[in-house]
N, C-alpha and C positions, 0 to 999 in steps of 0.2 A: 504494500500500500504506500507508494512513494509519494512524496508530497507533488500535489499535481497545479502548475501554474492555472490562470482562468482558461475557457474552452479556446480553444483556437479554431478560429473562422476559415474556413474554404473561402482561400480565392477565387476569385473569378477570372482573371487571366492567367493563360499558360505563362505566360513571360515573369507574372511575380513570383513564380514555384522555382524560376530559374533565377533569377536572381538570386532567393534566398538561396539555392545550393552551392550558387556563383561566390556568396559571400560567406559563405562556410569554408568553401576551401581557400579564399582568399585571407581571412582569418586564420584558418588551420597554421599555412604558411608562414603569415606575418607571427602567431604563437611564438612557430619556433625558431624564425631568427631574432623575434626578442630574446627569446631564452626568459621569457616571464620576467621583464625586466619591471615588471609595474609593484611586483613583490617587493623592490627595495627603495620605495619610495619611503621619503622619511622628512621629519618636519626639519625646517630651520628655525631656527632658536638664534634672538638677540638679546645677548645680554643675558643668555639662558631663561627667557621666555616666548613663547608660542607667540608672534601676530598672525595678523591678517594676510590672505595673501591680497595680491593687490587687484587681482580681477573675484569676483562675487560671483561667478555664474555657476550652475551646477547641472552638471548633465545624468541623466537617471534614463534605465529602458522600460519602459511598459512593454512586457513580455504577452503573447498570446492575441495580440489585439492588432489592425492595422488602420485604425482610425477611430476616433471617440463616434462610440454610437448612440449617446444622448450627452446634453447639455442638464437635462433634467433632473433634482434630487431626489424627484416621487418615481423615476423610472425604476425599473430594476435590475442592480448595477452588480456588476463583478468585482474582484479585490481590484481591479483597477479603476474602475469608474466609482469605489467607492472611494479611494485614495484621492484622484481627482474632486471629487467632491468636498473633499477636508482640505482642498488648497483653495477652492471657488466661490466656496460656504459655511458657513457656518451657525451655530446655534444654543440656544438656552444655557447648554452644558455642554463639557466636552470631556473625554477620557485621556487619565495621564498615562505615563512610559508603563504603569502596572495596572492601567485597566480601572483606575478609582476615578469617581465621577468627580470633578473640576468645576467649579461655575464660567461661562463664557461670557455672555448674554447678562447675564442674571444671576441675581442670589437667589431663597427659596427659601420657603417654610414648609413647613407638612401636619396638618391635621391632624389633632390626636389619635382620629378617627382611618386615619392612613388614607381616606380618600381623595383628601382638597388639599391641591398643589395651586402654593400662591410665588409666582415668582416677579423678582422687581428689575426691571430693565435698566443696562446702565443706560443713561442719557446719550452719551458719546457717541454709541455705535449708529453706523450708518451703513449702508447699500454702496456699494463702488461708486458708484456717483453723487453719495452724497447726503442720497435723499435718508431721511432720519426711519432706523428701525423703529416702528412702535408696537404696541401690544396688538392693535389692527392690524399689524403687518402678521402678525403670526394666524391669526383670525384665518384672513384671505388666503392664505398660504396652505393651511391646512382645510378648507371648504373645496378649494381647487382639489384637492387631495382625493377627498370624499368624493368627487362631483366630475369623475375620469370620462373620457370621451368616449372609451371602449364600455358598454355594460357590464362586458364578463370581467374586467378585472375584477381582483379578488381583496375584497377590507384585508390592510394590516389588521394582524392580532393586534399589534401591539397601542394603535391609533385606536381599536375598535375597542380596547378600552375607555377611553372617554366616554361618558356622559351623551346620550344622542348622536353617537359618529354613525351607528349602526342604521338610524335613520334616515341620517343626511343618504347615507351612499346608496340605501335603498331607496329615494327618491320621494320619499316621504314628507320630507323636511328640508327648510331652504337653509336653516339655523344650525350653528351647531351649540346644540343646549345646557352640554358641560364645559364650556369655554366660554367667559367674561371680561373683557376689557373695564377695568377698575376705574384706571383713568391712564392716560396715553402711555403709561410706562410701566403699567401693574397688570399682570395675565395672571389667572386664576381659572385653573383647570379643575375639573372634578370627576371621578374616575367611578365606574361603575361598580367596581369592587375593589377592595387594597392591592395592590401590585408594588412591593417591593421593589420589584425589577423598573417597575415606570423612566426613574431618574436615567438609567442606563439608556433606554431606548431611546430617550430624548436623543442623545450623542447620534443617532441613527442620522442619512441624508434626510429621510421622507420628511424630517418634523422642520429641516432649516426652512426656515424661511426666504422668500423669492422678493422680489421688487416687482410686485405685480403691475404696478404702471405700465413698466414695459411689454406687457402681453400682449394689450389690447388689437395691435397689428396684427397675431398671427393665431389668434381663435386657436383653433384644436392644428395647426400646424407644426411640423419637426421646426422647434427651434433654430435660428442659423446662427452661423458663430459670431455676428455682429454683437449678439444677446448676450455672451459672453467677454465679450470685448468692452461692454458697455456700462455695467455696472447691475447685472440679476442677483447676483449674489454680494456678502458681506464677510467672504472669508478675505485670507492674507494674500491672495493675487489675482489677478485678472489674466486673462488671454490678449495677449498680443499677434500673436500669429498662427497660423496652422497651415501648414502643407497635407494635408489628406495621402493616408498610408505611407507616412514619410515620418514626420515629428508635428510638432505644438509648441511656441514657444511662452511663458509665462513671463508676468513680471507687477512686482508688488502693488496693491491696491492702497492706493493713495489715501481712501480713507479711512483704513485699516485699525481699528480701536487699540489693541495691542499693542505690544511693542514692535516697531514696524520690523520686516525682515532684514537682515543684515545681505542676503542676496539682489543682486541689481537686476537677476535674469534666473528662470527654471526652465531647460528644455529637456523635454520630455520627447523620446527616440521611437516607435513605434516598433516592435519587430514582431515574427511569428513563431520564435524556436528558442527558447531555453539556452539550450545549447550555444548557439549563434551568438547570444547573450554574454552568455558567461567569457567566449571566445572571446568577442570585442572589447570586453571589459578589461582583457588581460591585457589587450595593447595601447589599453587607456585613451578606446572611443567612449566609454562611460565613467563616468567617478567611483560608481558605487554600481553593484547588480545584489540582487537577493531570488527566490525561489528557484534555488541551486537543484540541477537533474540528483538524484540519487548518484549517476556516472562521474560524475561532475566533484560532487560534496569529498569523497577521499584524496583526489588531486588540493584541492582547494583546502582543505583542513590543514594543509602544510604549509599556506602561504598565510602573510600577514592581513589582520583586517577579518578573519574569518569569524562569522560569529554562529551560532546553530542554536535555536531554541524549540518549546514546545509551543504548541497550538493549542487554539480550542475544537481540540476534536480527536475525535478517539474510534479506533477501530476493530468493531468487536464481533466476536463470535455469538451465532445464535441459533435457539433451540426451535423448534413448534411443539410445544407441552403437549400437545389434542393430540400430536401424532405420533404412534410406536416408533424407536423403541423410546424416544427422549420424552415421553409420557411417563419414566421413570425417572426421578432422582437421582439414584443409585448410576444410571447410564451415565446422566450429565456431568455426574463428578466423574464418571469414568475420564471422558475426553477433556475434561478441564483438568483434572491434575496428571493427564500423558501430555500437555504441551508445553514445551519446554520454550517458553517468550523470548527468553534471553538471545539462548543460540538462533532464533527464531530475526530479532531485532539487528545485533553483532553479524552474525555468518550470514542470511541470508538476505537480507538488506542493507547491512555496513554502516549500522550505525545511523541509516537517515531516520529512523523512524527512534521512539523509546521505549521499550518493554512498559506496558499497562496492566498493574495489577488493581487498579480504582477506573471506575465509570470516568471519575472527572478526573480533568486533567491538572497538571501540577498550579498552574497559572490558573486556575478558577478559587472565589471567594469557599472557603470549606472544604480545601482539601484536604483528606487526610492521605498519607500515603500507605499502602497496602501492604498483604503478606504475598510471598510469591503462592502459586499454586502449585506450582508441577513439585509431584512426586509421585516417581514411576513405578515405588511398590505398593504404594496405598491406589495405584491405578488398578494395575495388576489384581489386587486382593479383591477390590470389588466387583472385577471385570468374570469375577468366576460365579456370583448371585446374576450376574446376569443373562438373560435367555440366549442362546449360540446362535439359534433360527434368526431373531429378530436380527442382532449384528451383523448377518448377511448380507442384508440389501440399506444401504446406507448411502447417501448422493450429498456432496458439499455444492452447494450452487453459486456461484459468485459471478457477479459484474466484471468483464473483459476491461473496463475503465479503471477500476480499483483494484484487480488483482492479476498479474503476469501469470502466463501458462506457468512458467520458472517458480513463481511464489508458489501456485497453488501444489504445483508437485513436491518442494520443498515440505507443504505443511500433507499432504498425503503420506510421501514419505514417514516423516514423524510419524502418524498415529499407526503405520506399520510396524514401526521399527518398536513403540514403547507398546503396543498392546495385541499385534499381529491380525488387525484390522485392517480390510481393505476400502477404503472408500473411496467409491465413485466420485468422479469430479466434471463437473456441468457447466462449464463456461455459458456464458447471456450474454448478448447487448444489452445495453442501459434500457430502454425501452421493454425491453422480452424481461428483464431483470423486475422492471419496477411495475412491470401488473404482476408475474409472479407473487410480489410480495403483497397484492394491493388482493389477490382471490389464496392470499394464504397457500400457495401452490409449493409453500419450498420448505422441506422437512429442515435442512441443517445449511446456514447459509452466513453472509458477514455484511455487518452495516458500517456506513460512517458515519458517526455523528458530532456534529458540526454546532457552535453556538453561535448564534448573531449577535447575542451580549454576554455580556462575561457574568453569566448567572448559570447554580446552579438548576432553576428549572428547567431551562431549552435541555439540559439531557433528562433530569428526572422524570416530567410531563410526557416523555414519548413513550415510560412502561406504565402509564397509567391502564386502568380496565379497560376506560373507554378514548382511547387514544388509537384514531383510523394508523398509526404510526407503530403501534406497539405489534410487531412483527411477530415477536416469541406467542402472545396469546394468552401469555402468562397473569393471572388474574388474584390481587391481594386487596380486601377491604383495609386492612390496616394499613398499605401504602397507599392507598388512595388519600386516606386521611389524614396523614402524615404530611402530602405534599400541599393537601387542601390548608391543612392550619400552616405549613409555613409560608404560602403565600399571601396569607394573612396577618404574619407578624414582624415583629422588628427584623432589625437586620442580625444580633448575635443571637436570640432565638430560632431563629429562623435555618440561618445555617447547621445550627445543634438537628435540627429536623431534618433537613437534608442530607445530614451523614448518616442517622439512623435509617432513614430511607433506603439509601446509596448500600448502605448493610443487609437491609432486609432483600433486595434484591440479586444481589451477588449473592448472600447464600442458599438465593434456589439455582443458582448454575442456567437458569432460562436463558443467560446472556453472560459470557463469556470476556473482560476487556483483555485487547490480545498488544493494542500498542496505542501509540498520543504518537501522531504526526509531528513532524517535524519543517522548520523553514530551516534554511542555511542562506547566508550569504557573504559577500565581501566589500566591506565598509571600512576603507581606512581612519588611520588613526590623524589623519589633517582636515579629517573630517567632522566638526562636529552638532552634536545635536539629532544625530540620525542614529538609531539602531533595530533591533528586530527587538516582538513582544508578540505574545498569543494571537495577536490579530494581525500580527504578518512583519510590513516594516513600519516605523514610527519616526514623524517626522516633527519636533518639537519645532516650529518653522519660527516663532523672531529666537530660539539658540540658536537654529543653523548656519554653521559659518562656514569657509574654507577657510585654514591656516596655511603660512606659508610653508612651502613644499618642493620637496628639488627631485 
């Protein structure tokens, strides 16, 4: 399960699939008469301190993509169009290097009652042009929201917590009922139920707020990049330029509340290969690259600047309890303690991924860290209570996207080698994979699960009873109750619940954690203000600076 950059687009002309091959070996080439000379790049020091250096610009590759396919923060965006979106926008709140909510926008209060969020706008902030954020701006911004041009788009959960969103979007309502403008600078949201999580989601694009003035010209049309250039958004730069499936170039938004960026210019490289990425990066066509191939990360872990962490998201094995033979217990712990994660992570991945003995991941609020499972005699021992007939016919099903023919023979392997089990192995496309799992068709199979805030319910919620997501089938009134009262309470209660929870499921074995994804990349040290964190790379933008560098 190697970490996998956003989906890469089919071209449309033969001549770009040549190019990019054109510029891999051209790359390949230039590698090696550098001899990786970008490895020994190193600060200069006056006086034995770091400055500036004297040009501000910073070149980055948006990997998988060959041109911004919205300008929009309600569209729905990939790690790259959500990164863009935190340079063009911004909002109420924002998340720091660890994932802890920050006021942006605003400070905040919260209701004894956990459901009425009153937040105070600073005065200062403005729209790229100028015009003054105000609590009406968040109004408008999110009714557009509600009020999408397509019918079938689908409510955010996480909007559709508000007070009346459920209505607006169903067309019922022109209002949105739990959202009040106090007075120009005072918003006052009220939530249908307590949601903990609320504050995070805010950090989300869909909630920044837009400069709706500017709309009026293009109704339900694809925004053009003038709209970008112009001042739609209130983050720390604007759009200056864009070549289409080439680059974009950025540059600080003048009226930026913060402390303004210490960058004069951001271009942003468009490419379609990882690979190619990393390649150019070594001959210092880019400053920095991140979402290193699995092939890539062992080379790279040798050079300077390399940094590897964990994600929000975890990749785990899983049962269907309804179905013989893992309608036993006794089976589940069978192949949960024959899999040996480690050698699994190390030998068969190389380290890109991290052995997962907890649901959640290390970088989530309530981790606790786990016991390992595997051990191959207490496998063995209960492998002989169990029926010989049923162990016969056994199928691993997995996603062609998520798991390499290589991987999956590795983990077949394994359960040959510790319990002399053969199991069938079922390659899917994505689509043949995900109604599989949607008519319950897959006896023994592997999920990823992914958070879009740094809570944890986005994993808990998926083994609820009645969760269309909860694949294993696996059905506990006590955890249902458990996740119900902690999304109903403070934040260190609440976590307290969420490990108990996180407990109660692990030890029905219905779901298996097998690893926590991993990002890699190469960020030097004249670099700063940029680093990797659960949600990929983090760009702290007025620290960003370049230091002088030879």
């Amino acid at each position: 399960m190697n970490y996998r950059s956003p989906k890469i687009q089919n071209y449309t002309h033969g001549h770009r699939r040549h190019l990019a091959m054109l510029l891999l070996v051209c790359c390949s080439v230039l590698l090696v008469l550098s001899a990786c000379s970008k490895s020994s790049g190193t600060l200069q020091l006056t006086n034995g301190k770091a400055t500036l250096a004297s040009a501000q610009v910073l070149t980055i590759p948006f990997v998988g993509i060959t041109d911004v396919p919205s300008f929009d923060p309600a569209s729905d965006h990939d790690a790259n169009g959500s990164l863009l979106m935190s340079m063009l926008y911004s909002g109420l709140v924002r998340l720091d290097q660890k994932l802890q909510v920050q006021p942006d926008q605003a400070s905040w209060t919260i209701s004894s009652d956990q459901k009425v969020y009153t937040f105070h706008l600073d005065p200062a902030v403005a729209f790229a042009d100028g015009t003054p954020v105000t609590a009406r701006s968040y109004i408008d911004s999110w009714l557009r929201v509600l009020q999408p041009s397509d019918p079938s788009t689908q409510l955010s959960p996480y909007m559709g917590l508000i007070e009346g969103a459920q209505k607006v979007h169903a067309g019922q309502a022109k209002q949105l009922s739990g959202v009040r403008a106090l007075d120009e600078h005072t918003l006052q949201i009220k939530l249908t139920q307590p949601a903990s999580y609320f504050l995070a989601a805010l950090a989300k694009p869909l909630f920044f707020p837009i400069n709706t003035k500017m709309l009026a010209s293009y109704q339900n049309q694809t925004w053009p990049i003038t709209i970008a250039e112009q001042g739609i958004g209130s983050g720390p730069f604007i759009v200056k330029n864009l070549t289409p499936a080439v680059s974009m170039t950025l540059i600080p938004n003048p009226f930026y509340y913060r402390q303004k960026p210490t960058l004069t210019q951001l271009k942003i490289v468009f490419t379609n290969d990882a690979r190619v990425a990393y390649i150019a990066d070594r001959v210092s066509h880019y400053d920095l690259v991140w979402g290193l191939t699995q092939a890539d990360q062992q080379p790279a872990s040798q050079l300077k600047g390399f940094m590897r962490t964990e994600l929000l998201q975890t990749d785990a094995l899983f049962f269907n309890v309804t179905q013989a033979p893992f309608d036993s217990l006794a089976v589940r712990q069978v192949f949960a303690a024959s899999l040996d994660k480690h050698a699994y992570a190390t030998t068969d991945l190389g380290d890109s991924v991290a052995t997962a003995d907890t649901l959640f991941p290390p970088a989530l609020p309530g981790y606790q860290a786990g016991k390992p499972d595997f051990n191959p005699a207490r496998a063995r021992e209960l492998l002989k209570s169990a029926p010989a007939r049923q162990l016969s016919n056994i199928t691993f099903s997995y996603p062609t996207s998520l798991v390499t023919a290589k991987t999956a023979l590795a983990l077949q392997t394994m359960w040959h080698s510790s319990l002399g089990i053969h199991v069938n192995l079922r390659p899917l496309g994505d689509d043949a994979y995900q109604q599989a799992l949607k008519d319950h068709a897959i006896q023994f199979g592997i999920t990823s699960l992914q958070a879009d805030i740094a809570d944890p319910s986005a994993f808990a919620s998926s083994f609820l009873s009645n969760s269309p997501q909860n694949m294993t089938q696996w059905q506990d009134a006590s955890y249902d109750q458990l996740i119900e009262h902690a999304n109903a309470t403070t934040v260190d209660e609440r976590l307290s619940l969420y490990q108990r929870a996180e407990q109660k499921l692990l030890a029905s074995d219905a779901v298996i954690p097998l690893d926590h994804q991993r990002i890699a990349g190469l960020i030097p040290s004249w670099i700063e203000g940029v680093s990797l964190n659960a949600n990929g790379i983090y760009f702290d933008w007025p620290a960003v600076k370049i230091l002088a560098h030879s």
